[in-house]
N, C-alpha and C positions, 0 to 999 in steps of 0.2 A: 340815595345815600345821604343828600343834602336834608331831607328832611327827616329822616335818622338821628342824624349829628346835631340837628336843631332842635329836638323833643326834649321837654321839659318836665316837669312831677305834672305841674300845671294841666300843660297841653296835652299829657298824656291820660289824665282822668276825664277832661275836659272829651277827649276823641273817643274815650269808651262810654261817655253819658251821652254820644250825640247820637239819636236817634237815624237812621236810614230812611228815608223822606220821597214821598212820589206825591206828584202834583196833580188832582183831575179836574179836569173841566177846564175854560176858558180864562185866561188871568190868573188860573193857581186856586181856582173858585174853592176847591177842596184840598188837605194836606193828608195823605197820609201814612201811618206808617207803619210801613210794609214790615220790619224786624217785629214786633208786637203783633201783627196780625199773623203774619207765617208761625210764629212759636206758639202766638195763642192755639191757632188750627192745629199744628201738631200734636201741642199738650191733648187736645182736644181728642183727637184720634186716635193715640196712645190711652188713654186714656178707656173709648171706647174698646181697644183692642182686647186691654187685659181684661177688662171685665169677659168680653167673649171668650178668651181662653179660658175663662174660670166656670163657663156655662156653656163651655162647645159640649161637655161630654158629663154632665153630670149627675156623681151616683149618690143613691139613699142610702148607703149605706155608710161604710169610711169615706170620706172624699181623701180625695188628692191636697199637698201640702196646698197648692194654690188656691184653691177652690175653699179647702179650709180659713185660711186666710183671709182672702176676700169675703166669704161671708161674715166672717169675724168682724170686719172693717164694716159691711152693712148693714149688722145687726147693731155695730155701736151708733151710728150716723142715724138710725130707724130710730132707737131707742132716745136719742136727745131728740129727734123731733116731735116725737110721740110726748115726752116730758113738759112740753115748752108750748105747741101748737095745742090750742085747744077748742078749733073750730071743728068741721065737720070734712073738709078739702082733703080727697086722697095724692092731691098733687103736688103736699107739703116737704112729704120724704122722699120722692124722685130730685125734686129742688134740694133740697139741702144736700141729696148726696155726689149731687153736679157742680156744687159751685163747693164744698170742701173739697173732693177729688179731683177737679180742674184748676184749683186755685192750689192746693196743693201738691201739681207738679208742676203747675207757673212756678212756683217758688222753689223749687228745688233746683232750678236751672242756677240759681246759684253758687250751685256747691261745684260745677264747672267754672274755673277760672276763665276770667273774660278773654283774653289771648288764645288760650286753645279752640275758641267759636272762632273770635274775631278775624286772628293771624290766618287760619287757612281762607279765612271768606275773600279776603286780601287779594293774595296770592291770585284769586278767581276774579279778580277787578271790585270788587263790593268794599269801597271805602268806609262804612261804616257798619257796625252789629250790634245794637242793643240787647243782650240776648234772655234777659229776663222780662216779660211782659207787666208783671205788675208793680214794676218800680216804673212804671211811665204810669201818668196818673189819666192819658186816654183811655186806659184798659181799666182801670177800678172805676172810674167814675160809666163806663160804660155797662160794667156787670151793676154798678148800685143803680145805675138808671134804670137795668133791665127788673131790677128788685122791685124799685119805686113805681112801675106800671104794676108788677103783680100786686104791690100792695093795694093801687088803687082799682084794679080788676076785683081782689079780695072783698074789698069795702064796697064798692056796687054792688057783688053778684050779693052778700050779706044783708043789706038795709036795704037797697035800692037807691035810685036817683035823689028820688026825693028825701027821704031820711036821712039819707048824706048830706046831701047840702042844706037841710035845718039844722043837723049836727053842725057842721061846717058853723054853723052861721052865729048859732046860739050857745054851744057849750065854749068853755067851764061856767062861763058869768050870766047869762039869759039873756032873751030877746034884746034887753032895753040897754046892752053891750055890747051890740054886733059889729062895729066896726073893730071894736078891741078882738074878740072871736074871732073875726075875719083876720088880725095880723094874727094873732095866736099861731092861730092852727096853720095859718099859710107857711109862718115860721118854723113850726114843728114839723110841718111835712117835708118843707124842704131841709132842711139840715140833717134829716135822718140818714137819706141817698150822700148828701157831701160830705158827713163823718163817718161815714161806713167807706168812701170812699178816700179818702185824705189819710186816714187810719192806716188801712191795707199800702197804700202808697208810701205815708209815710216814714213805715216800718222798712217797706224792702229797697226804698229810694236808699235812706241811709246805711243800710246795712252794704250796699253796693260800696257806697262811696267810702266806707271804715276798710272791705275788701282791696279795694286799689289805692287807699291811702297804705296801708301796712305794704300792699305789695311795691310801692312807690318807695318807703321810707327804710325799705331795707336798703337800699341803692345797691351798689357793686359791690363785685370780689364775695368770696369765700361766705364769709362771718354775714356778708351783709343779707344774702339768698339766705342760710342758715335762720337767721333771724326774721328774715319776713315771713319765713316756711314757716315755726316758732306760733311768732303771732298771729297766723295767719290759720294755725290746725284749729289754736284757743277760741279765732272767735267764730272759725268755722262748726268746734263744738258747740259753742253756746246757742248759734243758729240751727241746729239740733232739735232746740227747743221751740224756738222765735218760730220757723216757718211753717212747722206743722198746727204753729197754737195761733197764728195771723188768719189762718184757714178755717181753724175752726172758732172765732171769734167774727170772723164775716158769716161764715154758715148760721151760728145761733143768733146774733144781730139782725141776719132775715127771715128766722125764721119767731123771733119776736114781735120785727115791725108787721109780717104778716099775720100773726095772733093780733095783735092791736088792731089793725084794720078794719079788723071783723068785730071788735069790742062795741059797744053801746058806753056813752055818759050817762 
């Protein structure tokens, strides 16, 4: 009750951004965190799920509301990859439709107010719930990394070793530039993975923190719950738009850098 009575706007936003934390290895060697990996794997398996229900029993002729549906969603997610990829990889459109569909039900854990996850986890001893994964920026920068290996997988199997790294070495400016080529490109490559990933983060990061500032700033009584509910549906509408278009702005951002990989100077 003592720490009830001590909670502040403050320490109250501050205790929903804290991540739930497990230590491995000797000295704390590794951190990690368990709220973003458990939600990540669910979204994940959810995920998996509904697609199986959409294809446990499927007919050629009417489909079912579901099964219509979902193909609808896979025919859109096929059709931008096909638009944008323009190598020869059948494993363009399986990716893209993994990381919009899993990113966007990452993101939808926010339309769950943080307390309804949190407050029961509580109650079960779990001091702390993160409960959307891609406002922790371990989770974006680990799906862009996963991106930044395809890209460079793309770009071998395409040129090979050796034409890569002449490329690498020589373009935009030629041979007699190659140290400047060599920052170039080292630059380019890497900043593609950390804006694709800072991007995604720091859209859902902030939008977390607008969600429990509004719900903070309604304070007590009557009017003030009224008013944070209020501002709280508006910006929950406006995220309507934000979380489904974050989704699909990481999906076509990888499936551009992986058309580039395969490109020639």
């Amino acid at each position: 009750m003592a720490g009830e009575a001590e909670l502040t706007p403050t320490s109250y936003i501050q205790h929903h951004l804290h991540n739930l934390t497990a230590q491995v290895g000797e000295g704390g060697f590794m951190t990690l965190h368990v709220d973003t990996l458990v939600s990540s794997v669910l979204m994940g398996l959810l995920m998996v799920f509904l697609f199986w229900l959409a294809t446990r029993k499927p007919t050629a002729g009417v489909p079912g509301k579901w099964q219509a549906f979902v193909e609808i969603c896979l025919e859109f997610v096929d059709r931008q990859a096909r638009d944008t990829y323009h190598g020869t990889s059948k494993l363009v459109t399986p990716i893209a439709i993994t990381l919009f569909f899993w990113i966007l039900l990452m993101n939808m854990l926010k339309f769950i107010p943080a307390d309804f996850i949190a407050k029961p986890l509580e109650w079960l001893g779990v001091p702390y719930w993160k409960p959307v994964p891609t406002a922790d920026v371990n989770a974006t920068l680990g799906m862009s990394l996963s991106v930044f290996f395809l890209m460079l997988f793309f770009a071998l199997r395409a040129k090979g070793l050796g034409h890569f790294t002449a490329e690498f070495l020589t373009a935009p400016f030629g041979k007699w530039m190659m140290p400047f080529n060599l920052i170039l490109n080292t630059v380019e490559w890497l900043s593609k993975p950390i804006s694709l990933a800072m991007r995604l983060f720091g859209n859902m990061f902030g939008g977390e923190i607008v969600f429990l500032l509004i719900w903070v700033l309604g304070g007590a009584g009557i009017l003030g719950m009224l008013g944070g509910a209020v501002f709280g549906l508006g910006w929950m509408l406006f995220h309507l738009l934000v979380i489904p278009l974050q989704a699909f702005i990481f999906m076509m951002l990888s499936i551009v850098y992986l058309s580039l990989s395969e490109d020639s100077h």
